[in-house]
Each structure stands twice: as C-alpha cells, then as structure tokens.
N, C-alpha and C positions, 0 to 999 in steps of 0.2 A: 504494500500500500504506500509506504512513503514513498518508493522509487516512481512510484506513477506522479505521486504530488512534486515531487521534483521535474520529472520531463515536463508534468504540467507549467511550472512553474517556470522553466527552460525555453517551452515553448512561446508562452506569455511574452517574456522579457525576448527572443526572437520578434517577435510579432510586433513588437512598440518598437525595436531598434530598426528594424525596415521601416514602418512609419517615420519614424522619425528621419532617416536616414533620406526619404525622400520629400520630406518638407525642407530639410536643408540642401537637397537637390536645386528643390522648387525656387527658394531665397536666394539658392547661386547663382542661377539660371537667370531670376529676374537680374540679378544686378549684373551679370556681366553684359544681357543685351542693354541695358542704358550704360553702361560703362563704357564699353567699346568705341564709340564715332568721339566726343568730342574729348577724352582724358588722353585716348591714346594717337590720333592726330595722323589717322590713315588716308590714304590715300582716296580719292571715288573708284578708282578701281578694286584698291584689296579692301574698300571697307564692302562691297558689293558681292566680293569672295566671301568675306568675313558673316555679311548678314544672308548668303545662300548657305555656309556650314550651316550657321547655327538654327536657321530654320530646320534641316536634315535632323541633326542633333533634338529640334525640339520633337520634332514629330516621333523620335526613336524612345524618344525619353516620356515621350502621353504611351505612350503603346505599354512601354513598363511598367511606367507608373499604376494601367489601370490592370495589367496583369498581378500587380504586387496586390492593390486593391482587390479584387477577385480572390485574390487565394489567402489572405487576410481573414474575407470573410469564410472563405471556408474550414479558416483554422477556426475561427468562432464557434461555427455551428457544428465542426467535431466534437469542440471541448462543452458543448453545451448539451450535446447527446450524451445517450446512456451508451451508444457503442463507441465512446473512445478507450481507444487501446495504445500503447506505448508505440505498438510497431506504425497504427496509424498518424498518430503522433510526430512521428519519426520521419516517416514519409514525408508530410505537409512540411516542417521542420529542412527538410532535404530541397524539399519547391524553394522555401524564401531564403535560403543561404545561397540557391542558382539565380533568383533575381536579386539577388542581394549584390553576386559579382558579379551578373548581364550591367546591375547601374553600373557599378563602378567602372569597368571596363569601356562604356560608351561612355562615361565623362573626363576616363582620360584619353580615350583616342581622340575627341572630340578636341580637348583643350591641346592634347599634341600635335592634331589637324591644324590648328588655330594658330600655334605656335608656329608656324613654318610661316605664316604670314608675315612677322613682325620681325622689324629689325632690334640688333641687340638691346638697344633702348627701351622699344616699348614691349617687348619682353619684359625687361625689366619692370615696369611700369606695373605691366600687368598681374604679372605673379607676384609683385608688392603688394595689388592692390586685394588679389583673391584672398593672399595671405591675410591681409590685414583685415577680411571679413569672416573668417573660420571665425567659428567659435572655441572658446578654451575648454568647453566641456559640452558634453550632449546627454539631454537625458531630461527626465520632467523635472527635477529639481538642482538646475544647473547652481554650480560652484559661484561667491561673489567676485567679484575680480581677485586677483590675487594680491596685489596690495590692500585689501579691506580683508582679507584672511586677518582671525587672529593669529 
C-alpha cells in the first residue's frame, strides 16, 4: 500500500512539473517574440527569418502543449479511478517524461535554429536576456530572492 501512495505521489508531482514546465515555456515564448525586433537590432531580412522560425517553433510547441494537456488529464482520471494500478501509473508517468523531453528538445533546436541568425553581439544580447528571465526556482511555492533569504 505505501509503494502505491508513493508512485501516486511521484506521479502527482510529475504531473504539476510538466504543467509547470510548460507555462514557463509559454512566459519564454511570449517574451522572446516581443524581445526579438527592437533589443536585438536585426536586420528586415533575418528579422523575417527570425519571425518565420518562430512561428514553426510556435505551432510545434501548441501541438505539445495540448498533447501534454490530454495526457494530464488522463493521469487524472487514472488516479481518480478505482483501477489504478502502479504498472498503469507507470505507463502515463513514461507518456509525460516523453513530452516532457519532445519540449525540451524543440526549444533548444528552436533557440539553436535562432542562434545561427545573430551575430556574436546579439547573441550575446540574447542569451543575457533569456538568462536574465529564468527563474531561480520553479514550483508552487517559489524561493524569495536570494538576498531576502534569511
């Protein structure tokens, strides 16, 4: 019985880290198409390159996002039946660890796509600026910044 309450539990915290994982998709995604044309000082032509990737990238990135959604809710309605079982558990658990690196993998080819655009400057620029929008913690109850730590 506890081992079940644990994958349960495993599974859960799966299940919010994919969500979670792709609202901070969603947050990146908004901010690099406004970021893009006037911070980094592209061309009409590569900014034209630049907003055909990322259309690609956006449409690659709804397609996941609503496959992540779908299977979300079918870890729900497993864990809310009387037939869930570990091995079922397991399986669903196996789906959002593969959409889990499907995102990842399109948003680094995407930003590596991107990157072949820019010269060493606004590279620079840009990967400052992504940097400087990561968050230092993910989760429902994020960390205070680190200088307000006690």
């Amino acid at each position: 019985m506890r081992h079940r309450w644990l994958t349960l539990g495993l599974l859960a915290s799966l299940a919010l880290n994919a969500g979670l994982l792709v609202a901070l998709m969603q947050r990146g995604a908004r901010h690099h198409r406004h970021m893009s044309p006037p911070d980094l000082g592209l061309s009409p032509a590569v900014q034209a390159r630049w907003d055909e990737n990322f259309e690609g990238f956006r449409s690659r990135m709804d397609a996941l996002r609503a496959e992540l959604r779908a299977e979300r809710e079918k870890m729900l309605v497993l864990l809310a039946s009387d037939d869930c079982t570990p091995e079922a558990l397991s399986l669903h658990r196996a789906r959002l660890q593969d959409l889990t690196d499907r995102l990842f993998q399109t948003v680094t080819e995407h930003l590596l796509e991107q990157k072949k655009l820019l010269n060493p400057e606004q590279r620079k620029r840009f990967f400052a600026a992504l940097r400087d929008h990561m968050p230092d913690s993910v989760g429902m109850f994020p960390h205070p910044p680190k200088e307000k730590r006690p």
